[in-house]
C-alpha positions, 0 to 999 in steps of 0.5 A: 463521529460527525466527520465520519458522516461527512466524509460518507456523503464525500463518498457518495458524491464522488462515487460517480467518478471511481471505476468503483466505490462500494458503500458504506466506504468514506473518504476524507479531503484529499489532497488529489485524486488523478484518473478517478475512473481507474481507481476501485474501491471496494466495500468498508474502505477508510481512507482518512483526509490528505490521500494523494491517489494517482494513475500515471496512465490509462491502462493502470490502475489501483485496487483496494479491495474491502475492509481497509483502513488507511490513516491519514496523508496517504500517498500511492501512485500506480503506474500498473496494477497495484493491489491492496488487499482486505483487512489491511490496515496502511497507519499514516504518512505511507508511500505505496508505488509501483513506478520507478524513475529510470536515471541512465541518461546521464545529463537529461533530467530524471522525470524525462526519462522512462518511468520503469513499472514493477508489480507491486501488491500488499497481501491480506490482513497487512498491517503498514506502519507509521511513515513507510515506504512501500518501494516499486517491485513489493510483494508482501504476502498474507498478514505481514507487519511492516515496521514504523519508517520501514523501507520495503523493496522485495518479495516477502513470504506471508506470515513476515515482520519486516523492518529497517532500512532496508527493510528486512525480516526478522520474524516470522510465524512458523505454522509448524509450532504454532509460534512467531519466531526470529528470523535471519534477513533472509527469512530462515528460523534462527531461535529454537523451538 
């Protein structure tokens, strides 16, 4: 519990710095942290150590709003406005964008080339399993389970178990029976009732 006290008072210093940092949120060491003044973290927001955080530009940002446990090696870059909302949990090793890297041109080098920024967001009461992948241009709603090394790319309705690569749904809640049930990829109930 120690380090916990330690990475508050990491917190507290580095305060100054975000856009926002709401206390009693913590922060590990991170491995970097780039454009601290477009990032806003908001109240009860655990980030363990080894996060890479970067806003490629000064008009992007990234949001984590409150209640958010993030596990450790976290890398997320935002090239727009990429939003986490509360009571998510991100388990370790997760890669969250909004930014892909144009590859037309063919013969000049892929980081010269436009970067093309999607919206991106993970909905309330998420949760993000071991080393996904949460690809620019996802939208996951409200309380979605994204499977361990899943690789998401696509909007996705609240209330959804995605897995796979590429990720795909394979269960949802039906508030109708009150029930979690299998899925076709497309979302559409496939067990009886």
């Amino acid at each position: 519990m120690i380090f916990k006290l330690l990475w508050l008072i990491r917190g507290m210093l580095y305060k100054p710095f975000f856009g926002k940092f709401c206390l009693p949120s913590y922060i590990g060491k991170p491995v970097f942290i780039k454009n601290f003044k477009r990032i806003y973290v908001g109240k009860r927001v655990r980030i363990f150590p080894g996060a890479r955080i970067e806003v490629i530009n000064k008009n992007a940002s990234i949001v984590f709003e409150e209640n958010i446990s993030i596990g450790q090696n976290l890398h997320i870059t935002a090239g727009g406005n990429l939003l986490i909302k509360k009571n998510t949990i991100l388990a370790e090793n997760i890669m969250v964008t909004d930014i892909d890297h144009d590859y037309q041109v063919i013969g000049k080098p892929i980081w010269e080339q436009n970067i093309i920024v999607k919206k991106t967001q993970i909905g309330e009461n998420c949760f993000i399993g071991y080393g996904a992948v949460i690809q620019a241009g996802t939208i996951l709603g409200k309380q979605c389970i994204v499977g361990a090394n899943a690789v998401v790319r696509g909007v996705f309705p609240d209330y959804s178990v995605i897995v796979g690569i590429p990720a795909k749904i394979v269960k949802r809640y039906d508030t109708a029976s009150g029930k979690w049930r299998r899925t076709n990829e497309k979302g559409e109930f496939i067990d009886e009732i």
